[in-house]
C-alpha positions as CSV (number, residue, x, y, z in Angstrom):
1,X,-111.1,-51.7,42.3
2,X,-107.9,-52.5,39.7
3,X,-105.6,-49.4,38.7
4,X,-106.4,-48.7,35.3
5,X,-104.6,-46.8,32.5
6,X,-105.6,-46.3,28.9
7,X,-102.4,-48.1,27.4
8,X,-102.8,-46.5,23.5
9,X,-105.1,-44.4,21.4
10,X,-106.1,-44.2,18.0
11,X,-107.6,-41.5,15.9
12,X,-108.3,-40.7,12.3
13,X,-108.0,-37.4,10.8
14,X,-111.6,-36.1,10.3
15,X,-113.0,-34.2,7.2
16,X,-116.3,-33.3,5.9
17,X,-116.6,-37.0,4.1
18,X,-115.2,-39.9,3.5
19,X,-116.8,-41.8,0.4
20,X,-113.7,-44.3,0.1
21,X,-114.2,-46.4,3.2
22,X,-117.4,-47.9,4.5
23,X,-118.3,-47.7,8.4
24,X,-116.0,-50.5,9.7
25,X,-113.5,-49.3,7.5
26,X,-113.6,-46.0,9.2
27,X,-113.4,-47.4,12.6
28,X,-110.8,-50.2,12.1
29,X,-108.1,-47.2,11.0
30,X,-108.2,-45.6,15.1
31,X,-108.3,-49.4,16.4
32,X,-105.4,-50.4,14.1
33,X,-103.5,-47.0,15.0
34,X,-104.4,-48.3,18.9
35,X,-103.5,-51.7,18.5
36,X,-100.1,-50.5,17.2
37,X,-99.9,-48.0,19.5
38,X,-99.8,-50.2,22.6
39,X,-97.7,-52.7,20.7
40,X,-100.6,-55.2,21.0
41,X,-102.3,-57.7,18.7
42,X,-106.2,-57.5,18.0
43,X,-106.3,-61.1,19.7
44,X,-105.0,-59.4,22.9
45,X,-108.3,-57.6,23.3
46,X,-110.7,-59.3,25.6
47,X,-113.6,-57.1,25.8
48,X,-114.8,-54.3,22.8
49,X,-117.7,-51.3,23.6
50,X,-118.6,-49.2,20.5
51,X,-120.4,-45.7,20.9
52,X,-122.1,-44.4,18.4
53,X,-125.2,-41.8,18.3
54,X,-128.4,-41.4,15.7
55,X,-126.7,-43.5,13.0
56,X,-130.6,-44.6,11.7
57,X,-131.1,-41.1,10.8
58,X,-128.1,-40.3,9.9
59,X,-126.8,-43.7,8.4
60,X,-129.9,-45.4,7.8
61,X,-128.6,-48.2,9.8
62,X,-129.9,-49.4,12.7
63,X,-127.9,-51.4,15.3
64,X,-125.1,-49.9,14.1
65,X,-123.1,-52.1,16.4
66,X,-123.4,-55.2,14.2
67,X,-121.6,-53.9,11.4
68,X,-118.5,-53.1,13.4
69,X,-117.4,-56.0,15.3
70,X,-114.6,-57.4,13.1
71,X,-113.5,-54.2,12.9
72,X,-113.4,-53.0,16.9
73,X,-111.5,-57.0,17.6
74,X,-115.2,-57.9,19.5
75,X,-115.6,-61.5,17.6
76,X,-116.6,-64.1,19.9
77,X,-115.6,-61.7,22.7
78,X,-117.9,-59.9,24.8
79,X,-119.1,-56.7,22.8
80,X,-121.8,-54.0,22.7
81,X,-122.6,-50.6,22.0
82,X,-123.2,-47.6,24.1
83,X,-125.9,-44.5,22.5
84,X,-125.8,-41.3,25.3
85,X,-126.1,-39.0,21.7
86,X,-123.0,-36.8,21.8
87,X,-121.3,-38.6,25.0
88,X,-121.4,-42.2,23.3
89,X,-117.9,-42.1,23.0
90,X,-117.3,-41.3,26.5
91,X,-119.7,-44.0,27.5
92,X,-118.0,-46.6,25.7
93,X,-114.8,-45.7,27.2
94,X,-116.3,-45.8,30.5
95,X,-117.8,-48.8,29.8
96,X,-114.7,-50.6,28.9
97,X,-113.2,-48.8,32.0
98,X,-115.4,-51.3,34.5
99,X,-114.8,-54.0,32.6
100,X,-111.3,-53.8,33.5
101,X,-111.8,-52.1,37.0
102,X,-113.8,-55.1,37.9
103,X,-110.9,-57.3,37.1
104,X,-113.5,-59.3,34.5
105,X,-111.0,-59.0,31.9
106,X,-107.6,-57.2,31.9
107,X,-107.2,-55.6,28.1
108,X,-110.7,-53.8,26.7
109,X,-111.2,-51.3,24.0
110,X,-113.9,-48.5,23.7
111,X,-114.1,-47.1,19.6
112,X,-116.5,-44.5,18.3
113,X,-117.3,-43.4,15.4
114,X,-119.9,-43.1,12.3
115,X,-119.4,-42.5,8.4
116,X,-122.3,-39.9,8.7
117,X,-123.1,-40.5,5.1
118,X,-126.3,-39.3,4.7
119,X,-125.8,-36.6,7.3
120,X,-126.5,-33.1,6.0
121,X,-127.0,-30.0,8.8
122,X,-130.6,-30.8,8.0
123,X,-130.8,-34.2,8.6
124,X,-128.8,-34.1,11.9
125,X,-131.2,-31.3,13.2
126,X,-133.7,-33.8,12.2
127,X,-132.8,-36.4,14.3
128,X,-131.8,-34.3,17.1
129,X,-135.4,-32.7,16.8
130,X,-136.8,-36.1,17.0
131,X,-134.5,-36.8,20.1
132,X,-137.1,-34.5,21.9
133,X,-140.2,-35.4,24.0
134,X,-143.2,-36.3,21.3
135,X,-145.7,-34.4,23.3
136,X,-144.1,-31.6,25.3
137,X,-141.5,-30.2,22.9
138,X,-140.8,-31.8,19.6
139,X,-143.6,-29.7,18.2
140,X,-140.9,-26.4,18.4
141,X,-137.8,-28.1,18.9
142,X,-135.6,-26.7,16.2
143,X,-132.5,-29.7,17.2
144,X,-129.6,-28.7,18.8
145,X,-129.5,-24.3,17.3
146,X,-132.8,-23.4,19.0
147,X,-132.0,-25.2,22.8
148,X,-128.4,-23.2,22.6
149,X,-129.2,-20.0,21.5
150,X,-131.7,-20.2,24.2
151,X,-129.0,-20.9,27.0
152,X,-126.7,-18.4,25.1
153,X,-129.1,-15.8,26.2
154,X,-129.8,-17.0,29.4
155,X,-126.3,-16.8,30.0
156,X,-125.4,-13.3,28.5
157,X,-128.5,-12.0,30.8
158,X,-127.8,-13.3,33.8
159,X,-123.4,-12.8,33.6
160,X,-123.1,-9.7,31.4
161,X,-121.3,-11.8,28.9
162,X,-121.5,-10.4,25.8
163,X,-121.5,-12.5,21.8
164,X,-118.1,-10.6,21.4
165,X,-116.7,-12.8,23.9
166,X,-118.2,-16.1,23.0
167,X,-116.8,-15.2,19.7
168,X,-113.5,-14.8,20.9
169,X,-113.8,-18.3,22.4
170,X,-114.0,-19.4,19.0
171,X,-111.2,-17.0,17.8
172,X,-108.9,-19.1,20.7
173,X,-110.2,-22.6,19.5
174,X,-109.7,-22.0,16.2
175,X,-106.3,-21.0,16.8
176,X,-105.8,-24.0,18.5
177,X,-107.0,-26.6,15.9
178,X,-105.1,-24.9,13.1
179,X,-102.0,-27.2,15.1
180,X,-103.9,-30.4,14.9
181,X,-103.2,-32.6,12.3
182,X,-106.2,-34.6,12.8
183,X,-108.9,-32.0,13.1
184,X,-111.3,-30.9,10.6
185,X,-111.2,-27.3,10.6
186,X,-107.4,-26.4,11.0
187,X,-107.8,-22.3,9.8
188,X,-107.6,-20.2,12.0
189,X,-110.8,-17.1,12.0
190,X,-110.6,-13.7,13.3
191,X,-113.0,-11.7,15.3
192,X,-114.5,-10.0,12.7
193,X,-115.3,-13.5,10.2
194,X,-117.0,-15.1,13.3
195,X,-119.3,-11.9,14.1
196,X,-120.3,-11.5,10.8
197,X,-120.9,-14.7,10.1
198,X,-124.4,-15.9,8.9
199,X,-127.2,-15.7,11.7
200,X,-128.3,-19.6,12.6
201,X,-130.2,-19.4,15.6
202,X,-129.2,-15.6,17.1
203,X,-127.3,-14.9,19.0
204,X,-125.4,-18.0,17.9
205,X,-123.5,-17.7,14.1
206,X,-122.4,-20.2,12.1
207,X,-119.0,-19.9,12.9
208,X,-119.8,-19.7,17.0
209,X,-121.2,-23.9,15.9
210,X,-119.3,-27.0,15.8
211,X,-118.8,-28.6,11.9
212,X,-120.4,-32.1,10.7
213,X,-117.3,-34.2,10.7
214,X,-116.1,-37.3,9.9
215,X,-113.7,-39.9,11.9
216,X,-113.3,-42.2,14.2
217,X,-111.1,-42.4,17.4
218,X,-110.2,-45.5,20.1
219,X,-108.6,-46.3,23.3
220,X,-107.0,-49.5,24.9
221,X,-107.5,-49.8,28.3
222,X,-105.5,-52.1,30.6
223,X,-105.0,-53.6,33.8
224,X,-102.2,-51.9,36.3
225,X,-101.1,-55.7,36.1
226,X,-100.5,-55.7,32.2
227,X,-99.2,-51.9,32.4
228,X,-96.6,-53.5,34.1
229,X,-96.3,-57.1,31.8
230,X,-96.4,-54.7,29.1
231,X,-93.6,-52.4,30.8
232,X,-95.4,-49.4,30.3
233,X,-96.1,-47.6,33.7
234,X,-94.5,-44.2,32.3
235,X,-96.2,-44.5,28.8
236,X,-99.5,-44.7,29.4
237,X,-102.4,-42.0,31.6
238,X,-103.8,-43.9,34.7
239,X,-107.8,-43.2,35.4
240,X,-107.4,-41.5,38.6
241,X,-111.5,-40.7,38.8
242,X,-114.3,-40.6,36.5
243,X,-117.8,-39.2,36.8
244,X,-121.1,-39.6,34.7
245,X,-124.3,-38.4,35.9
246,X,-127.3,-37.4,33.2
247,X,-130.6,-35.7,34.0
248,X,-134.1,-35.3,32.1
249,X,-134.0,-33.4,29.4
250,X,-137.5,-31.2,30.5
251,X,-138.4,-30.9,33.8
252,X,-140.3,-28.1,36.3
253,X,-137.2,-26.1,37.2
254,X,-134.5,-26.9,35.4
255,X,-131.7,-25.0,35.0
256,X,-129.1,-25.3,31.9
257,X,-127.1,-22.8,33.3
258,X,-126.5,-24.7,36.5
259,X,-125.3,-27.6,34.5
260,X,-126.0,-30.0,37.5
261,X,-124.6,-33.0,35.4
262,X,-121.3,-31.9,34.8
263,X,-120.9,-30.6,38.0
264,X,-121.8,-33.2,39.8
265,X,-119.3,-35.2,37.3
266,X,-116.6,-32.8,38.5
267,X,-117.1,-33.4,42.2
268,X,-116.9,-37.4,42.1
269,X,-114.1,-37.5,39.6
270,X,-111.9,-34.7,41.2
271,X,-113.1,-36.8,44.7
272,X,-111.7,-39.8,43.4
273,X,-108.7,-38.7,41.9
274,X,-107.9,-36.5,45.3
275,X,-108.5,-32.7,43.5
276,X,-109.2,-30.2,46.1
277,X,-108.1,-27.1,44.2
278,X,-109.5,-28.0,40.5
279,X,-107.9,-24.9,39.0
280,X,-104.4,-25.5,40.5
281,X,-103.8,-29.0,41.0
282,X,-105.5,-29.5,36.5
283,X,-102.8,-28.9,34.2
284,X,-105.1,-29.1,30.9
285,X,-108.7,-29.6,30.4
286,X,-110.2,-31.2,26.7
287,X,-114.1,-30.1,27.0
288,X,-116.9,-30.9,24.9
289,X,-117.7,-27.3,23.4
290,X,-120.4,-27.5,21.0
291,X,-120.8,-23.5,20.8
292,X,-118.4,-21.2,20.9
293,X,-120.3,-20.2,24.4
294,X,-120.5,-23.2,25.9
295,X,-116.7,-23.2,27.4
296,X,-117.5,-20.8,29.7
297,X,-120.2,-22.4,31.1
298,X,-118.5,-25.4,31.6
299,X,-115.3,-23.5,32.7
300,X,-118.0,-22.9,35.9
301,X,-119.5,-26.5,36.0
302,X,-115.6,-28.1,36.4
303,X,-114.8,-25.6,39.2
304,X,-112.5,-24.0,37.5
305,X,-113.8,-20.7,38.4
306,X,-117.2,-19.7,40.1
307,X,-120.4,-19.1,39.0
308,X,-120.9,-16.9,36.6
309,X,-117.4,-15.7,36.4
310,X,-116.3,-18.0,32.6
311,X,-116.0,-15.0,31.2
312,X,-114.0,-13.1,33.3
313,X,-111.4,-16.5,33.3
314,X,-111.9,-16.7,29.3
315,X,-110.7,-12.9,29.4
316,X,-107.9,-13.7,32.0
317,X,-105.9,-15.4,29.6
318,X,-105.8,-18.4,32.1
319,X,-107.5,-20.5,28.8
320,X,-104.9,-19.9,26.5
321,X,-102.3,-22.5,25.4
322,X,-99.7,-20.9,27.0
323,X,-102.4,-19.9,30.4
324,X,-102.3,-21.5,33.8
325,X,-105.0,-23.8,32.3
326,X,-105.4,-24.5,29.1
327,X,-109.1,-25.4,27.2
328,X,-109.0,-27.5,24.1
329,X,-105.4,-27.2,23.0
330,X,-106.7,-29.7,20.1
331,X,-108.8,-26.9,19.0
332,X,-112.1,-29.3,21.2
333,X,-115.6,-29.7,19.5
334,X,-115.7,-26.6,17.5
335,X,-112.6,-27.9,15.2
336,X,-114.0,-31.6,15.0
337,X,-117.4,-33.0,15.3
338,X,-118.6,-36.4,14.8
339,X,-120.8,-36.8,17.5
340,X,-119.9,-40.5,17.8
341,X,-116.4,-40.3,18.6
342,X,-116.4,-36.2,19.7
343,X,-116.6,-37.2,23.4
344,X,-113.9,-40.0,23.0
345,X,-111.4,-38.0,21.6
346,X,-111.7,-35.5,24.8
347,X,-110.1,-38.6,26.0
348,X,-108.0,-39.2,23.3
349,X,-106.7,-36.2,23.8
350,X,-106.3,-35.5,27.2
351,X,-104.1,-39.5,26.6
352,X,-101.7,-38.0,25.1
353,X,-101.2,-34.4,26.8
354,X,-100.4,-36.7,30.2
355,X,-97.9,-38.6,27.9
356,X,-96.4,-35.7,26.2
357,X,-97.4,-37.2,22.9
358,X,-100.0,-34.5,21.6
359,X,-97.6,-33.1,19.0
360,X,-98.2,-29.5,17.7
361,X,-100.3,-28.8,20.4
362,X,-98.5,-30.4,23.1
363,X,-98.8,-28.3,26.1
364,X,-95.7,-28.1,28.5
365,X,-95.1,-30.4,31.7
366,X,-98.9,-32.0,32.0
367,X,-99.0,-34.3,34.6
368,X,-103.2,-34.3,35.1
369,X,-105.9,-33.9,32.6
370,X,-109.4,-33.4,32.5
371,X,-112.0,-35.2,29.6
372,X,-115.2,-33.9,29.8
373,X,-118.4,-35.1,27.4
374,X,-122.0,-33.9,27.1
375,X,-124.6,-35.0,25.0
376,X,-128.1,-36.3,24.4
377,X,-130.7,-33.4,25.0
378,X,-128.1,-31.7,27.2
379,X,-128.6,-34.3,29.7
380,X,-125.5,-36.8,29.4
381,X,-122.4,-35.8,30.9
382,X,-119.0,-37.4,31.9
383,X,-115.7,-36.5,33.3
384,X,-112.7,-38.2,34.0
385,X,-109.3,-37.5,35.7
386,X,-106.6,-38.3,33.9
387,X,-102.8,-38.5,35.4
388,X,-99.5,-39.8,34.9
389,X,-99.2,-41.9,38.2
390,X,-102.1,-43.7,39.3
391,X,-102.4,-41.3,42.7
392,X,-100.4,-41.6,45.9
């Protein structure tokens, strides 16, 4: 398999709307930022993947792909779209990741991303509720609220976590975001606004939930051959190991606190990359965090601590910015939302912490990162090891 590295990324600042571009508008702002980033021409792109989720209920378009490939540099190249609902992102990054790893072309880009123009709350939950099995749930599924507040108290029951703490987990992200110029919600909250925030699905508050965002975010993956062409061996983050596994989203004995997809994720990327000791050996971790909750969860799926014990490592300190390793110094899901491009800018992210060019929320000396996505009816999941040297 070729070395790769993910040469450049590209990401627009994300808001509640945009009415003054139109969808490949939207995405050709993060692939122009990424062309320019890896100091590359649109011509020098031999393979595009798109990822976007739900855009016919949400868009009213359907094949949302066709509209975009002037914009992602995918004329009369080999192009197509990736839809793993809140991991499409992820998915097209992966995607364009074999592409590369194969050796069938040396330069491929993965963008994500949707306008979400006619997506209010409602008509999101409408299309996540429609997401569901026609016979066996969609008849009470109440989109993504009801399925989390459900695992919310699953959780709290079986760990003694209590909604103070997932609250505080959004206190920390919040805090976070406020340094990211491209996120959407960049104010910081305090305990108090996200406990008495309005009841959505209890125990889960509006301010314990992601925001409907706007934006759009790419990558440039390349060859270890180009890196080099290219001279950019110490400017880019080499894919030391990747992971994707997905499950069905209802079946007898499932477990959503087990979180078998991300774990098993975890286990083949940190295998790849040569991660024994996940908590040591990770200096930052971006994670797909949906509800405030949800980090702590997935603090347990990546090994980072063991079962059942998120909350104890949330109340550590070891999650902070300044902690022995750090969640979402970007401010993660809760900040910025798009559900498109949410699981590609985990990767975005975690880019540019390996190449020290986060910015405000830079965190000291990373040499590995962890990208983590999640999506669909909680079923897709992906990981992937990021690092500054390829491995030894």
């Amino acid at each position: 398999m070729t070395p790769v590295a993910i040469l450049a990324t590209g990401q627009t600042v994300h808001a509640s709307s945009r009415d003054e571009v139109d969808d490949a508008e939207l995405i050709h702002e993060a692939v122009a930022t990424a062309l320019e980033d890896a100091g590359i021409e649109a011509r020098d792109i031999e393979a595009a993947v798109f990822g976007s989720a739900i855009t016919s209920i949400q868009d009213g378009i359907e094949h949302h792909g066709k509209l975009v490939i002037d914009a992602i540099a995918g004329r009369l190249r080999p192009s197509f779209r990736t839809q793993t609902g809140g991991t499409a992102g992820a998915s097209a990054a992966l995607a364009a990741f074999y592409l590369v790893a194969s050796g069938e072309v040396e330069v491929a880009l993965a963008a994500a991303g949707t306008l979400r123009s006619g997506a209010t709350g409602a008509v999101a939950q409408k299309a996540l509720a429609m997401a569901a099995d026609p016979i066996f749930r969609r008849g009470f599924s109440g989109g993504a609220l009801l399925g989390l507040a459900q695992t919310f108290r699953d959780y709290m029951a079986r760990t003694g976590v209590t909604e103070e703490i997932a609250a505080r987990c959004a206190v920390q992200q919040r805090a976070n975001g406020a340094l990211n110029p491209f996120a959407h919600l960049r104010e910081a909250v305090t305990l108090d606004q996200v406990l008495s925030s309005r009841p959505l699905a209890p125990p889960i508050k509006l301010l314990d939930m992601c925001p409907t965002s706007v934006g759009s975010a790419a990558v440039i993956l390349a060859s270890q051959r180009k890196v080099r062409q290219l001279g950019r061996e110490r400017d880019c983050a080499w894919v030391r190991g990747f992971g994707a596994f997905s499950e069905p989203s209802i079946y007898p004995g499932r477990d959503p606190l087990e979180a078998r997809p991300v774990r098993e994720s975890a286990k083949k990327a940190y295998r790849m990359a040569g991660i024994r000791d996940p908590r040591r050996e990770i200096d930052v971790v971006e994670l797909y965090n949906a509800a405030s909750f949800q980090q702590l969860i997935w603090s347990e799926a990546l090994l980072l601590c063991d079962p059942g014990k998120g909350g104890e490592l949330f109340l550590s300190g070891a999650t902070d910015r300044d902690g022995d390793i750090p969640l979402n110094p970007s401010g993660g899901v809760l900040c910025t939302n798009n559900g498109s491009d949410a699981a590609l800018l985990r990767i975005v992210e975690a880019t540019q912490q390996v190449r020290g060019k986060a910015g405000p929320h830079q965190v000291p000396d990373v040499s590995t990162a962890v990208a983590m996505g999640w999506g669909g009816n909680q079923q897709f999941t992906s990981v992937m090891v990021l690092g500054k040297t390829y491995g030894d």
